[in-house]
C-alpha positions, -999 to 999 in steps of 0.1 A, spaced: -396 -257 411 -399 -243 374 -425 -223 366 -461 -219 352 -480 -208 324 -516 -200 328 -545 -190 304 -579 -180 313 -590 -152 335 -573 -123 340 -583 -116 376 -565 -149 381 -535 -147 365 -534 -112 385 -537 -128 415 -509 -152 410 -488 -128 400 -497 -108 438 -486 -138 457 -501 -164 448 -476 -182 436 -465 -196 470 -494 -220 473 -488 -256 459 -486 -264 427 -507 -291 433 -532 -266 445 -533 -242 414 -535 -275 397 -568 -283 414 -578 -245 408 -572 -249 370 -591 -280 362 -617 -268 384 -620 -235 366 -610 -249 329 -576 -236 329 -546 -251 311 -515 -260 335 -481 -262 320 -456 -271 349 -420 -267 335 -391 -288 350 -352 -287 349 -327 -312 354 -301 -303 383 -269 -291 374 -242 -312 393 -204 -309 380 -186 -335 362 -146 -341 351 -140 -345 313 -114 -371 311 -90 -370 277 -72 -404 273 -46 -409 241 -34 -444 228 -12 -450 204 -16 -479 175 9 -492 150 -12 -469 125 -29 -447 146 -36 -423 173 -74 -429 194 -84 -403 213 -112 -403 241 -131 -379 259 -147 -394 290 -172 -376 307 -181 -386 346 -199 -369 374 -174 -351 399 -172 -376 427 -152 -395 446 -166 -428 432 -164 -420 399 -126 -432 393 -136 -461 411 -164 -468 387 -142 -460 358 -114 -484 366 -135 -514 367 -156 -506 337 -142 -530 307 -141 -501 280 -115 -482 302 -89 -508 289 -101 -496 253 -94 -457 263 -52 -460 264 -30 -432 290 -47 -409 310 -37 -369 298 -53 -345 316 -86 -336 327 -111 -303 335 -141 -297 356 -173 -282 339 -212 -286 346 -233 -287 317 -248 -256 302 -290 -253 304 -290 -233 272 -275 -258 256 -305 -282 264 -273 -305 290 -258 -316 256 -218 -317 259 -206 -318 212 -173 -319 199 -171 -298 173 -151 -284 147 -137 -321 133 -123 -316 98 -138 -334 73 -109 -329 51 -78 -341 57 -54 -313 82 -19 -314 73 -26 -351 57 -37 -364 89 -70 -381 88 -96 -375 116 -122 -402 119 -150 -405 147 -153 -435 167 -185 -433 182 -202 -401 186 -198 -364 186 -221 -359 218 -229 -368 257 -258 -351 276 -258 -353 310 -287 -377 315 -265 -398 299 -234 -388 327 -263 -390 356 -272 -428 346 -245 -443 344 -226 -426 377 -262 -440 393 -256 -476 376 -287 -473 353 -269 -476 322 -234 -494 322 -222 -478 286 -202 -452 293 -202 -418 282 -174 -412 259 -162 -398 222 -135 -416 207 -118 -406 178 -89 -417 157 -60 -394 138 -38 -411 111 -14 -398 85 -30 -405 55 -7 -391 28 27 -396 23 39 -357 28 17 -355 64 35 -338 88 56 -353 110 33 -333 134 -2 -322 140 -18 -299 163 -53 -295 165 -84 -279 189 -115 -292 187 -141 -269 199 -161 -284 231 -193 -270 231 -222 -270 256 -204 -266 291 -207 -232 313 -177 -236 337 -157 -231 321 -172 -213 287 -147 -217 266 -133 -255 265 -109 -272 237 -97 -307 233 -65 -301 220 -54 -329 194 -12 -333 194 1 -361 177 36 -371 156 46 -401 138 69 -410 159 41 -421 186 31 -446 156 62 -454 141 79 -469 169 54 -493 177 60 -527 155 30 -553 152 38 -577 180 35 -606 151 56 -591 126 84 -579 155 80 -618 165 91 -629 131 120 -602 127 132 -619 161 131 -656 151 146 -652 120 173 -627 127 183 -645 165 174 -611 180 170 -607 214 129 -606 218 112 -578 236 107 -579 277 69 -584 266 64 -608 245 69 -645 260 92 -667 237 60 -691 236 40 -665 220 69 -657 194 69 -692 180 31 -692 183 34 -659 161 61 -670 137 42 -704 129 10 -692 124 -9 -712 96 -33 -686 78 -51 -720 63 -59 -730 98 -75 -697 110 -108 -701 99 -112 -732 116 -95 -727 142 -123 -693 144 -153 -716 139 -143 -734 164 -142 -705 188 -174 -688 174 -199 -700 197 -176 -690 232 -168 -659 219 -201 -654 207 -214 -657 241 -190 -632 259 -199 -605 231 -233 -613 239 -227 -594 272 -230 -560 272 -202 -548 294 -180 -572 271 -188 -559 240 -184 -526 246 -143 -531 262 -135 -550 227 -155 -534 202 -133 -497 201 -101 -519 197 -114 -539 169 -125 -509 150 -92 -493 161 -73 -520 147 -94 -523 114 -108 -553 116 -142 -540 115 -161 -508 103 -175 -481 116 -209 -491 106 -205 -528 128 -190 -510 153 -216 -485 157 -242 -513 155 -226 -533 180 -226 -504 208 -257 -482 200 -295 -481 197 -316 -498 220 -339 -511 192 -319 -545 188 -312 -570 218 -280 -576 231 -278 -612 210 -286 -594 181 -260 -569 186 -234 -604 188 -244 -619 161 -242 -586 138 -202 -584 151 -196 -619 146 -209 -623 115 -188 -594 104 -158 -609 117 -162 -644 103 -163 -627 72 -127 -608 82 -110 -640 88 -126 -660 57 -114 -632 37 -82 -619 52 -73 -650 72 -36 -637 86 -61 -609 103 -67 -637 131 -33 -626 148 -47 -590 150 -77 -605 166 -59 -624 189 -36 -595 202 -71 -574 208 -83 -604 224 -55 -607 250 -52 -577 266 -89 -581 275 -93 -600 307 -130 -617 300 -114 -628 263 -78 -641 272 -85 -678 268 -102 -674 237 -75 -657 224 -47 -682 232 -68 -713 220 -72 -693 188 -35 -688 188 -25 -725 198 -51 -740 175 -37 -715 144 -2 -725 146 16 -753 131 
């Protein structure tokens, strides 16, 4: 149990202080209303250990990186696997155990994120710089289903960035161990030797090349006659299914990182779409499908980016090839 603070008289605070302090608290409670006294009872959360979890993917443009943060069981891989964001987190790197430090109020914060560009690499934050282990503790208990996680992204964004960056971010807030970094490594050639699926479909049509082991030749000619006057409708008519998938929590939270990773949204939709309790989870929909009806009205050739998100996310597949079929020529 915590402790107490009592104020009033001094014979009895000298008698807690001899012993009593083994009867009830419940008991000193009676004592104090009885007598006028004020009570303060002080509780702490329990410290249990979790595994920090860092997870790299590599974009056509970019590099997201995710710390995920679970309780130390035997479950929580299990849990992890089946949860939709997972897909959103990329490779598995390497992990470390910790439990959360009390003087720190259980708040795990990334820090030391340049605001400035390092080397001409660009940092940007995902989500959020923070977890606290109430956070951790619900959702290994299945009373919150967003999972604890900072995701950020590294770019080059000038034309003499290094070929390659190393960076540690400062991880602060954890007691075991005391002194924890997320070490950023990254090189152009992770990014560079990834092509756009559509543009690499193109190349292969109109050069006769040999396409790649991944993409089916359906989805090449699918690619390579896309009709950008056709993707708007061919969204609209899509907008009310994949309004009601994003509607679901679970949903919107797998698809959301990959459409801010892949630009076609902003931070501030993105953020909107996965935080703050304030809105309902319709609301929360609309706001990101508003935002990206006005992508595709704007940038219509965007709806093949949207479509290659789409389709490496199980609940959003179908969508995503009747958006394709009804887009092509």
């Amino acid at each position: 149990m915590g402790g107490a603070t009592l104020g009033g008289a001094a014979g009895i605070v000298a008698g807690i202080a001899a012993g009593v302090a083994a009867v009830p608290l419940t008991a000193i409670a009676a004592v104090g209303a009885a007598t006028g006294l004020a009570l303060t009872a002080f509780t702490y959360a329990p410290t249990f250990y979790c595994q920090a979890l860092f997870y790299k993917k590599c974009l056509f443009h970019k590099v997201v990186m995710s710390l995920a943060v679970l309780q130390d069981l035997p479950s929580s891989n299990e849990l992890l696997q089946v949860h939709p964001a997972a897909q959103a987190l990329g490779d598995f790197d390497t992990s470390f155990r910790f439990t959360f430090s009390k003087r720190k109020d259980h708040l795990l914060k990334v820090t030391d994120i340049p605001s400035e560009n390092k080397n001409g690499w660009r940092f940007t934050l995902c989500n959020t710089d923070a977890i606290t282990q109430g956070h951790v503790a619900d959702y290994n208990s299945g009373k919150s289903g967003q999972l604890p996680y900072i995701q950020l992204s590294v770019e080059p964004d000038e034309t003499d960035a290094t070929n390659k960056l190393s960076h540690a971010l400062s991880i602060d807030g954890i007691e075991t161990p005391s002194v924890a970094h997320w070490r950023i490594e990254v090189s152009k050639n992770e990014i560079s030797s990834l092509v756009p699926s559509s543009a690499s479909a193109t190349t292969a049509v109109q050069t006769g090349a040999q396409a790649s082991p991944s993409v089916s030749t359906d989805q090449q000619v699918q690619q390579s006659s896309f009709d950008p006057q056709l993707s708007v409708t061919a969204f609209r008519k899509q907008f009310e299914a994949l309004s009601k998938l994003l509607s679901v929590s679970f949903n919107r939270l797998a698809v959301a990182p990959a459409l801010f990773g892949e630009g076609l949204i902003t931070f501030d939709c993105y953020k909107n779409a996965t935080e703050g309790s304030s809105k309902t989870e319709e609301e929360k929909s609309t706001g990101l499908m508003i935002s990206l009806m006005s992508t595709i009205s704007t940038q219509p050739e965007l709806l093949t980016e949207l479509i290659n998100v789409l389709k490496r996310i199980e609940p959003f597949k179908l969508i995503a090839t009747k958006l394709a079929e009804a887009s092509s020529h």
